[in-house]
TIVO-2410 file (N, C-alpha, C; in nm, 3 decimals):
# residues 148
REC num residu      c1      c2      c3 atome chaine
REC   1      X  -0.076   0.162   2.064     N      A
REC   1      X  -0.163   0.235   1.975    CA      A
REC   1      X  -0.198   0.153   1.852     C      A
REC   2      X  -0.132   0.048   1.805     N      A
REC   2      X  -0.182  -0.063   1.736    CA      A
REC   2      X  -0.346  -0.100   1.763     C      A
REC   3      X  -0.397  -0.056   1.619     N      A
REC   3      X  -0.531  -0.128   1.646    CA      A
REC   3      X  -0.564  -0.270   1.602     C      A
REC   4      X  -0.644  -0.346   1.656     N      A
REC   4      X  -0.679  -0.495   1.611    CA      A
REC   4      X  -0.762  -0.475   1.469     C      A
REC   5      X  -0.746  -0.601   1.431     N      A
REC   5      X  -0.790  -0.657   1.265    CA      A
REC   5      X  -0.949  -0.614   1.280     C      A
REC   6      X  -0.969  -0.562   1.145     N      A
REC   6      X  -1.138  -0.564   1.130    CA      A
REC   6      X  -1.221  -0.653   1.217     C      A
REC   7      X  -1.363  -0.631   1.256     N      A
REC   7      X  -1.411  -0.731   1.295    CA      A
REC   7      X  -1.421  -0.872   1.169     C      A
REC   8      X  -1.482  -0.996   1.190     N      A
REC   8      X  -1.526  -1.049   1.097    CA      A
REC   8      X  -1.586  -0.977   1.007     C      A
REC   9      X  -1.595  -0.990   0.838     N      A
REC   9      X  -1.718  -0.942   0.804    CA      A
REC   9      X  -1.674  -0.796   0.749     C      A
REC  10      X  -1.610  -0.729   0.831     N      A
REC  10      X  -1.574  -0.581   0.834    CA      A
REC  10      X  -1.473  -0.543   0.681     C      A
REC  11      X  -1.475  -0.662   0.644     N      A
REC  11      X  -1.348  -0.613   0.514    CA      A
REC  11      X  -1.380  -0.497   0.408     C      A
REC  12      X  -1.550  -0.528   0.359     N      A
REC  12      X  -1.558  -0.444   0.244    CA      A
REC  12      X  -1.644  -0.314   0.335     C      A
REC  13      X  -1.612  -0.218   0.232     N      A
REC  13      X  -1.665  -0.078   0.321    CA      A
REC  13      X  -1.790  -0.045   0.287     C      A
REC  14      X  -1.840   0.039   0.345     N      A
REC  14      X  -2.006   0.038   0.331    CA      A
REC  14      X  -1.953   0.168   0.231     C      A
REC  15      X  -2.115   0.208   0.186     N      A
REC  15      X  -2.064   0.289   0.074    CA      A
REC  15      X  -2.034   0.405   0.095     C      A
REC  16      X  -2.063   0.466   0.173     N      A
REC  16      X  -2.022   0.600   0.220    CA      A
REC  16      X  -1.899   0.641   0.263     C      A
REC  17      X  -1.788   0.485   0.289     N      A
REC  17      X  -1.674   0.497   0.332    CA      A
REC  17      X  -1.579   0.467   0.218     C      A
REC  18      X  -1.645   0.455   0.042     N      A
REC  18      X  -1.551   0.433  -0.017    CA      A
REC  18      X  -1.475   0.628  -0.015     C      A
REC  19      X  -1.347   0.528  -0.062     N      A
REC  19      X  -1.261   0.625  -0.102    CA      A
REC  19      X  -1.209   0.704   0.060     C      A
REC  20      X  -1.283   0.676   0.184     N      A
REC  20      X  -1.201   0.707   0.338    CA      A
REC  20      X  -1.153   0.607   0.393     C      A
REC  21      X  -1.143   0.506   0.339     N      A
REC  21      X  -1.086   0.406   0.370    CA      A
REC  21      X  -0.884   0.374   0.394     C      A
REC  22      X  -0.857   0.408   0.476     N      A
REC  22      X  -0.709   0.420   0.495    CA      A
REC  22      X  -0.628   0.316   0.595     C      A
REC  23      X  -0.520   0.254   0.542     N      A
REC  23      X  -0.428   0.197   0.626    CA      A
REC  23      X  -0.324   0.310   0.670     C      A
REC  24      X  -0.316   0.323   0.759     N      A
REC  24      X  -0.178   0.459   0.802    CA      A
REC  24      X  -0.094   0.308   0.861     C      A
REC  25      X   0.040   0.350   0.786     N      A
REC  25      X   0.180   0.288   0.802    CA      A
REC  25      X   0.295   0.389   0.871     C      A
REC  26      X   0.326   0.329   0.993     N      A
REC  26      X   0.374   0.443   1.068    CA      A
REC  26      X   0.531   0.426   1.022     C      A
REC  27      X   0.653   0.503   1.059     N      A
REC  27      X   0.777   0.441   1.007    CA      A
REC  27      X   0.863   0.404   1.100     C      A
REC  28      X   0.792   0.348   1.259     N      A
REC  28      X   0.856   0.263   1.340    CA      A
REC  28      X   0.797   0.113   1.341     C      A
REC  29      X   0.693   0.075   1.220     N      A
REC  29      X   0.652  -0.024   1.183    CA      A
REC  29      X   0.510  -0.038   1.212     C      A
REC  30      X   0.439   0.000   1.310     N      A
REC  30      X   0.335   0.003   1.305    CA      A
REC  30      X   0.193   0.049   1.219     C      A
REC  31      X   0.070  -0.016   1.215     N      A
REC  31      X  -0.024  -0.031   1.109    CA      A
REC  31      X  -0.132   0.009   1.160     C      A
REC  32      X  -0.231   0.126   1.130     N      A
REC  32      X  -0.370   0.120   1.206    CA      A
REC  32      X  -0.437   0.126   1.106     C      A
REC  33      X  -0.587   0.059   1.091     N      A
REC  33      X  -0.655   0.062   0.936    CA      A
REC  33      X  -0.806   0.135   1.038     C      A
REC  34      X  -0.882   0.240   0.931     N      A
REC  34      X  -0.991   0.273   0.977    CA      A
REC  34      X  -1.032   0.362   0.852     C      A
REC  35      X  -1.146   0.464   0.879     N      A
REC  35      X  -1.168   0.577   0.804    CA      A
REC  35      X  -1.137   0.706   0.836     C      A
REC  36      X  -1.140   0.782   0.732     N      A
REC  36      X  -1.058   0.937   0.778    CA      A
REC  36      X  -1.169   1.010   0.724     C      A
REC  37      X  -1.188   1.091   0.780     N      A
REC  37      X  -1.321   1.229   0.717    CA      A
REC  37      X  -1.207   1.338   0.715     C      A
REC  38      X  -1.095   1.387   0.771     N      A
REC  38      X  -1.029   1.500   0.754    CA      A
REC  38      X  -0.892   1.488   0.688     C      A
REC  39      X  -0.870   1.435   0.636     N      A
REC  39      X  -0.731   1.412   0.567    CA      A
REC  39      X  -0.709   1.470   0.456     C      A
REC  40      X  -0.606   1.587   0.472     N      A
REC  40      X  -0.563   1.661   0.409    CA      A
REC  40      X  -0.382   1.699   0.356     C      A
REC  41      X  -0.393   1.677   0.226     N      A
REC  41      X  -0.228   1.711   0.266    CA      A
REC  41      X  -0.142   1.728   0.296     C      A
REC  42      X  -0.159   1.862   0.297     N      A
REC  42      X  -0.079   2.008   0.387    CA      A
REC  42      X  -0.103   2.044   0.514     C      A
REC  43      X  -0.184   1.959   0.613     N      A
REC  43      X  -0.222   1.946   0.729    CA      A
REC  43      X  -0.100   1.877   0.790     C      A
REC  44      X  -0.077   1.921   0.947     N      A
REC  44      X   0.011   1.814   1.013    CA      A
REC  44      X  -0.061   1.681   1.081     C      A
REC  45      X  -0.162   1.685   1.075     N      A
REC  45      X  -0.268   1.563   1.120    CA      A
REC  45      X  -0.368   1.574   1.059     C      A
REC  46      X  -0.416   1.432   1.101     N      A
REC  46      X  -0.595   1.381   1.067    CA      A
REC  46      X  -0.643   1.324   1.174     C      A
REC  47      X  -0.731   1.251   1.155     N      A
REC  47      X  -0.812   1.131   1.241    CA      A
REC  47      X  -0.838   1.027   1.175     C      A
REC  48      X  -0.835   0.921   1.230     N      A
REC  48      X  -0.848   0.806   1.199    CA      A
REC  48      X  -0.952   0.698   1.296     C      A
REC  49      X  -1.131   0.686   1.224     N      A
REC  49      X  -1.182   0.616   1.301    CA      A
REC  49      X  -1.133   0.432   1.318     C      A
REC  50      X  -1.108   0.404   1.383     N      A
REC  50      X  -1.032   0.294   1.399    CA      A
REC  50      X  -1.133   0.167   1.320     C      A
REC  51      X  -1.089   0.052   1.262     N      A
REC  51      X  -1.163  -0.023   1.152    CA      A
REC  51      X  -1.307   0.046   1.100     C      A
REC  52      X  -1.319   0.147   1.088     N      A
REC  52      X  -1.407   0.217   1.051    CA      A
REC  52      X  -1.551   0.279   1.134     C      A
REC  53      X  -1.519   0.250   1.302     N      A
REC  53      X  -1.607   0.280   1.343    CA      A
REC  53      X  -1.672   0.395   1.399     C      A
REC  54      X  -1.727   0.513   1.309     N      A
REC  54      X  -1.727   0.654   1.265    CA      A
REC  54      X  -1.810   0.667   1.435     C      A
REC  55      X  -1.855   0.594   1.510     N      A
REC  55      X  -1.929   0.646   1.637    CA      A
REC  55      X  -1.806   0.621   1.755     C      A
REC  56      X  -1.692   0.591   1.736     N      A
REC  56      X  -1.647   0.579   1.823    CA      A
REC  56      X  -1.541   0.710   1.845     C      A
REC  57      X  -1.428   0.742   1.929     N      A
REC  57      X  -1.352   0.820   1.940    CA      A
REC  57      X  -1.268   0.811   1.818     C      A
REC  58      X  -1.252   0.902   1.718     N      A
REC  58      X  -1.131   0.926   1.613    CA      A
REC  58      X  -0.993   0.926   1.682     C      A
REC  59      X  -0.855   0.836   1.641     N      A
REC  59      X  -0.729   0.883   1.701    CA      A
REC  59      X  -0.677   0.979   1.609     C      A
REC  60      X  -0.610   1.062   1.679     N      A
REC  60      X  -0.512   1.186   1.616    CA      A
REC  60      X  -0.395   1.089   1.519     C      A
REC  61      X  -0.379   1.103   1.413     N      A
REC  61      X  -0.252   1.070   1.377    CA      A
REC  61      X  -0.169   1.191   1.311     C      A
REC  62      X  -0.037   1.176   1.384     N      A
REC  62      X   0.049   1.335   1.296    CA      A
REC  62      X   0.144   1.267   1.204     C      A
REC  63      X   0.130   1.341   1.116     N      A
REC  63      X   0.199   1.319   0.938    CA      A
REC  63      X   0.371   1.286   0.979     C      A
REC  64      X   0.423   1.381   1.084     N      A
REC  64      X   0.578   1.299   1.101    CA      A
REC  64      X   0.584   1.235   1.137     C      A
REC  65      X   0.497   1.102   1.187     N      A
REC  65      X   0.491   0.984   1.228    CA      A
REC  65      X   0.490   0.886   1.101     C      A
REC  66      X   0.466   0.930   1.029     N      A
REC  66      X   0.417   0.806   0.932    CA      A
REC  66      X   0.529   0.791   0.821     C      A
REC  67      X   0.448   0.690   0.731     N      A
REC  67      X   0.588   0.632   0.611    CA      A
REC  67      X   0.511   0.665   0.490     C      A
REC  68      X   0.347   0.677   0.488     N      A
REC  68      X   0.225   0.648   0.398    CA      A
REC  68      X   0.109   0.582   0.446     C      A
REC  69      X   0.033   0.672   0.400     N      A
REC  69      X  -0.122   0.644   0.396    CA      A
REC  69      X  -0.149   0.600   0.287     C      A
REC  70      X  -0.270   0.463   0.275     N      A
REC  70      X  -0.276   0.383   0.217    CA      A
REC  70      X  -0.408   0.310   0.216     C      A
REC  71      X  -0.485   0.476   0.104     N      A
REC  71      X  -0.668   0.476   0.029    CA      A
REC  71      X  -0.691   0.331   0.001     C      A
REC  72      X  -0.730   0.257   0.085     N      A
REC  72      X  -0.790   0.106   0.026    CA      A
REC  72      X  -0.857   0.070  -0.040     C      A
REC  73      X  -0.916   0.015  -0.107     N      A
REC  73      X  -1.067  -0.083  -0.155    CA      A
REC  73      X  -1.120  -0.161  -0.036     C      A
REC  74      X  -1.021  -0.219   0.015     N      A
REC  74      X  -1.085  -0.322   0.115    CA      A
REC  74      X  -0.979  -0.304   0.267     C      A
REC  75      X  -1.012  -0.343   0.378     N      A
REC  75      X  -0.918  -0.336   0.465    CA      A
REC  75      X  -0.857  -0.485   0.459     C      A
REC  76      X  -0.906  -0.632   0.451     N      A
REC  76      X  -0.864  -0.701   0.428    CA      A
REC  76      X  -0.689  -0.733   0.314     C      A
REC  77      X  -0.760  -0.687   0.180     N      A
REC  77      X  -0.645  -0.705   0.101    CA      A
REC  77      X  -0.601  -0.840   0.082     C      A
REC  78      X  -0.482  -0.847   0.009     N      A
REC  78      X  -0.449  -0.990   0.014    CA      A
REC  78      X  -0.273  -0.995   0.074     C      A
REC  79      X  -0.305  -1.036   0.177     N      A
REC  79      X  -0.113  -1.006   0.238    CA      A
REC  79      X  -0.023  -1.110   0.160     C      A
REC  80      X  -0.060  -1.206   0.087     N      A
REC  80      X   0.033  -1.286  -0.012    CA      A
REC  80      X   0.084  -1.252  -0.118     C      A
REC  81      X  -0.031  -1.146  -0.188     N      A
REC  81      X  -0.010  -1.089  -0.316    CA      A
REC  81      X   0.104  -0.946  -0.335     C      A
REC  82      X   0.173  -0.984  -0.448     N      A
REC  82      X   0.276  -0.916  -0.488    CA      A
REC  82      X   0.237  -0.825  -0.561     C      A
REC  83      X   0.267  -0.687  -0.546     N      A
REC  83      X   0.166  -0.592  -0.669    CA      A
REC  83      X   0.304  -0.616  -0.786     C      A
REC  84      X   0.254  -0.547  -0.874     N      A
REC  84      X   0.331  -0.652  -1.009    CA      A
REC  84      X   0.328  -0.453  -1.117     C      A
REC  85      X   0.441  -0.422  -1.093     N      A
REC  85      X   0.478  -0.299  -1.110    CA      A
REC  85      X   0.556  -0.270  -1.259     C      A
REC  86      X   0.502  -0.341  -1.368     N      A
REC  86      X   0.550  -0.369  -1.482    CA      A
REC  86      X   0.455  -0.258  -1.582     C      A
REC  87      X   0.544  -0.159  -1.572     N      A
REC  87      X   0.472   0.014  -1.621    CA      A
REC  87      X   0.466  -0.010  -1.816     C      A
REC  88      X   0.492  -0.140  -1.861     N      A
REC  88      X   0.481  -0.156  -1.995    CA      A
REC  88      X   0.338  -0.224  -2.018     C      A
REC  89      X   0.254  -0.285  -1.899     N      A
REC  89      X   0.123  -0.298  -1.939    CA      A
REC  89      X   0.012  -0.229  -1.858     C      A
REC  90      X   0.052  -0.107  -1.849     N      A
REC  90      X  -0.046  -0.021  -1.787    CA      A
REC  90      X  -0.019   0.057  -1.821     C      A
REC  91      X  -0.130   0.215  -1.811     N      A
REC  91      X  -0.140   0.352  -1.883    CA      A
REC  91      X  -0.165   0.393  -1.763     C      A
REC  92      X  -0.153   0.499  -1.737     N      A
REC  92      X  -0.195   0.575  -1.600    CA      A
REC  92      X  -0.154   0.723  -1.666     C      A
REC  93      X  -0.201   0.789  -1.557     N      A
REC  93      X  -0.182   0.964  -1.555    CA      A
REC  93      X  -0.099   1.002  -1.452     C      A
REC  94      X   0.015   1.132  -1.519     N      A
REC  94      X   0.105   1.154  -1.403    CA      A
REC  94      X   0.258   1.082  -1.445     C      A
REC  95      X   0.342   1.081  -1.403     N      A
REC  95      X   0.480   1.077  -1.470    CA      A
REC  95      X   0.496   0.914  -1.391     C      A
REC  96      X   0.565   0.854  -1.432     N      A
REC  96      X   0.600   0.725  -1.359    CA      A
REC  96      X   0.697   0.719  -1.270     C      A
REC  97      X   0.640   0.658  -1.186     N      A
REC  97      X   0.790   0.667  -1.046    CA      A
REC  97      X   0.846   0.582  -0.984     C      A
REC  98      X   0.928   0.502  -0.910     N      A
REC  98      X   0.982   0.407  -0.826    CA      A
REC  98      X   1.020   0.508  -0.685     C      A
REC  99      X   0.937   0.466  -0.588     N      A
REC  99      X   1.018   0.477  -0.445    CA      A
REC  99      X   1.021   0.356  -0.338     C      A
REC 100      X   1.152   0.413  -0.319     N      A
REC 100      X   1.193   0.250  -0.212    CA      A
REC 100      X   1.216   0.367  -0.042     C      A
REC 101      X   1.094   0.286   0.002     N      A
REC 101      X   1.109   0.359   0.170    CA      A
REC 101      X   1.235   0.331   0.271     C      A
REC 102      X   1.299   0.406   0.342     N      A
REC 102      X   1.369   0.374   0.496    CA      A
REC 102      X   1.395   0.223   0.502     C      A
REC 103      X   1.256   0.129   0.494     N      A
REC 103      X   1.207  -0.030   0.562    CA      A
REC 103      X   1.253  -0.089   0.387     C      A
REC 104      X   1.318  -0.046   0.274     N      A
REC 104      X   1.342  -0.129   0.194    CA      A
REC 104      X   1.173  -0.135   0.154     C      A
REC 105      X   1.068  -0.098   0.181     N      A
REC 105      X   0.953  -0.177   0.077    CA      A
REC 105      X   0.966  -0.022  -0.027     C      A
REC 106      X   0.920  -0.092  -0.122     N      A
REC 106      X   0.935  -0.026  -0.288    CA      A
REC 106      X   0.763  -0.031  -0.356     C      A
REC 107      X   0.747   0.111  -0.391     N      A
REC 107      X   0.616   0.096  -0.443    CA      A
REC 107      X   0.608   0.177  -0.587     C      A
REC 108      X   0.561   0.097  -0.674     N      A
REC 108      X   0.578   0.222  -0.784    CA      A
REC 108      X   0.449   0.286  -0.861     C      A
REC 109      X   0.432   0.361  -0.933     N      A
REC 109      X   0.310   0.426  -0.950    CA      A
REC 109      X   0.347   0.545  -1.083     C      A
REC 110      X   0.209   0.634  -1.063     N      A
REC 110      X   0.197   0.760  -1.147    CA      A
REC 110      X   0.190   0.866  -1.024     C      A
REC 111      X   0.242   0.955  -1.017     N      A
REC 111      X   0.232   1.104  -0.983    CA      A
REC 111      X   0.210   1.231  -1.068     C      A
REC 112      X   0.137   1.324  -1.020     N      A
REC 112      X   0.121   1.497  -1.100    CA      A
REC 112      X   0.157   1.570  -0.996     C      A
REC 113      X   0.212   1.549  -0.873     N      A
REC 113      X   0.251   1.630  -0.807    CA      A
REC 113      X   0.349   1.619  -0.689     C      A
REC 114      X   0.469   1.573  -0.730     N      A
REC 114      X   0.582   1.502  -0.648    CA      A
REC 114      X   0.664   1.664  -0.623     C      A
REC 115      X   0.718   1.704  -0.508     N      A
REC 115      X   0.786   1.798  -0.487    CA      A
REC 115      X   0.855   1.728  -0.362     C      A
REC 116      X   1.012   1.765  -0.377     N      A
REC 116      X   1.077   1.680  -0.261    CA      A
REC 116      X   1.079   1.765  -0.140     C      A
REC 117      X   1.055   1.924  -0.148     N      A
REC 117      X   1.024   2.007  -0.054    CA      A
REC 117      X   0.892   2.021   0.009     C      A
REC 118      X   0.780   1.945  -0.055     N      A
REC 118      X   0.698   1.939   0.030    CA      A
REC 118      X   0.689   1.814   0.157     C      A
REC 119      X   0.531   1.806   0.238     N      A
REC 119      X   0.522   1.712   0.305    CA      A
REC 119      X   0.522   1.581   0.240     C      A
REC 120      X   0.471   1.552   0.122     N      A
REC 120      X   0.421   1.447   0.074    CA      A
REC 120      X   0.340   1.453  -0.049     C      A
REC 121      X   0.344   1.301  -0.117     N      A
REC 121      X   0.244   1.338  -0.251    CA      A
REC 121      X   0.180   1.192  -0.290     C      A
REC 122      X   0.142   1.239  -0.363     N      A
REC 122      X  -0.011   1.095  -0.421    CA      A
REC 122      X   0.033   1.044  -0.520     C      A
REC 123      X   0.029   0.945  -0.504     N      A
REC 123      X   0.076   0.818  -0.615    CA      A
REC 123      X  -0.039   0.705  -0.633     C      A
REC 124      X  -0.047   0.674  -0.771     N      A
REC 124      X  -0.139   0.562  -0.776    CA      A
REC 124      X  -0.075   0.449  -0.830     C      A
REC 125      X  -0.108   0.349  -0.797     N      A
REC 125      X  -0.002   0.219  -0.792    CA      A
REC 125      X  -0.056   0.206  -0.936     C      A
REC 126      X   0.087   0.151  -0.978     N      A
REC 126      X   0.105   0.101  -1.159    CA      A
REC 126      X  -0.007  -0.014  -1.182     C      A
REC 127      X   0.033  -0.089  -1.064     N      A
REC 127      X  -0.070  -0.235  -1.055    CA      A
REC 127      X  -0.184  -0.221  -1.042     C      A
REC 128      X  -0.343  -0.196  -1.147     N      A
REC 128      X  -0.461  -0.161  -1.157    CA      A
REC 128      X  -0.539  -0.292  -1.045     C      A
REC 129      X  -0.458  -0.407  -1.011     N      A
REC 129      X  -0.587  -0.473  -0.950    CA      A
REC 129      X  -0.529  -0.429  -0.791     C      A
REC 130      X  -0.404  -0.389  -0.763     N      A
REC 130      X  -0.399  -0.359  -0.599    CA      A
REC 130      X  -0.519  -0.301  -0.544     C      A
REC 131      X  -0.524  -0.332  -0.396     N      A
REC 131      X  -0.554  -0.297  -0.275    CA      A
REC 131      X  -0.556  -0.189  -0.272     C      A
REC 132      X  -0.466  -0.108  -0.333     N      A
REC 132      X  -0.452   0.051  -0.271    CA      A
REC 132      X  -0.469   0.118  -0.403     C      A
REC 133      X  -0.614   0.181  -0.397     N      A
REC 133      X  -0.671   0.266  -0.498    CA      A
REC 133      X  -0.562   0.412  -0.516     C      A
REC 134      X  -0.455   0.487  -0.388     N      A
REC 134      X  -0.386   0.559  -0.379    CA      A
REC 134      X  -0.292   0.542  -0.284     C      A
REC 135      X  -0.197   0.591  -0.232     N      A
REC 135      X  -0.109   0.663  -0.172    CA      A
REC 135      X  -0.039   0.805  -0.128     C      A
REC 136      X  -0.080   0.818  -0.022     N      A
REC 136      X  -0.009   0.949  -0.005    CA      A
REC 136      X   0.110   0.929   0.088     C      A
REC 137      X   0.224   0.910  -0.015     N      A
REC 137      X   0.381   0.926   0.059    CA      A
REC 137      X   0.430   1.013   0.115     C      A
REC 138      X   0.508   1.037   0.254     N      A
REC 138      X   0.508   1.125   0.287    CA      A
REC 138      X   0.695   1.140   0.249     C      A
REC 139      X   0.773   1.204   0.252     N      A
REC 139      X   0.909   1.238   0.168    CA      A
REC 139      X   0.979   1.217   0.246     C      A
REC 140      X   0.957   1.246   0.424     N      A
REC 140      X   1.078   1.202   0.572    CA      A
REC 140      X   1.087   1.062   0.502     C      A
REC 141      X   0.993   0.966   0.478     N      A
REC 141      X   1.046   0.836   0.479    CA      A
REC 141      X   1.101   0.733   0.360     C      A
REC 142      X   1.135   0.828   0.254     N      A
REC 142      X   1.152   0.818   0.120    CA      A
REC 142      X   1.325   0.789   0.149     C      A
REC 143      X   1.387   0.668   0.127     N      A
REC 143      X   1.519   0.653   0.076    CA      A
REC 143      X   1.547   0.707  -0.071     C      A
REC 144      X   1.450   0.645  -0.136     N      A
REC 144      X   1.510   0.678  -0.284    CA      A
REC 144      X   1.398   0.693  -0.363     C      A
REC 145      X   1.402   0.814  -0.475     N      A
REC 145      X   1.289   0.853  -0.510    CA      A
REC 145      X   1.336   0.829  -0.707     C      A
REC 146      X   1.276   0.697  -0.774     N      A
REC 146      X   1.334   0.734  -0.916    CA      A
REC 146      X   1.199   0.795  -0.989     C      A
REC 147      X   1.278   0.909  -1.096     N      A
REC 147      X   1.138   0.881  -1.184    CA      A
REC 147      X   1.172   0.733  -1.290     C      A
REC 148      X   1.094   0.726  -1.358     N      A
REC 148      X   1.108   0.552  -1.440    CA      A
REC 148      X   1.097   0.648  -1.592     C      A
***
């Protein structure tokens, strides 16, 4: 169920796909990047058109599968770059947080609506130039949740 890399070319999104732009990170390691038109919270699934191709078949993805969804700018990104999570030169909205997933990766951010009884919640990375305009973490795959 692994999908292949953008086509060439395919990195930046056309405009209608900003802001549906999603990497889903599953938490047996797997990565599918495409666009989502139904992604909702409190839903147990969405769809995901695979590198964004809205004419083809959408795959089902269900929310207890995953680790986080991951609102892009670009599907490319930069896989070298370190987001740089230093909450003394940035302002954001929402309380400040550190979570370190199951897999050891650690992401930190602002939240307004973290509940450990729900499915999941939205975080925006501390680091203003990342890749990932948001996050929606889901809490099964949360080792450790600090506020900062």
């Amino acid at each position: 169920m692994s999908a292949a890399p953008p086509a060439p070319g395919a990195t930046a999104a056309p405009a209608d796909a900003v802001g549906r732009m999603v990497v889903a990170r599953f938490r047996d390691g797997r990565m599918i990047k495409g666009t989502t038109r139904d992604f909702l919270p409190n839903r147990p699934q969405f769809h995901i058109y695979l590198d964004g191709d809205e004419k083809a078949r959408a795959l089902e993805v269900t929310m207890d599968s995953l680790k986080a969804v991951f609102f892009v700018k670009d599907y490319a990104g930069e896989s070298g770059r370190k987001d740089a999570y230093d909450f003394a030169r940035v302002q954001g909205y929402g309380r400040k947080v550190r979570v370190t997933f199951h897999d050891g990766e650690e992401i930190s951010g602002f939240t307004t609506g973290y509940n450990p009884k729900a499915q999941g919640f939205f975080l925006i990375p501390a680091d203003q130039r990342s890749n990932n305009a948001r996050v929606y973490v889901l809490n099964q795959a949360i080792r450790e949740f600090r506020w900062v």
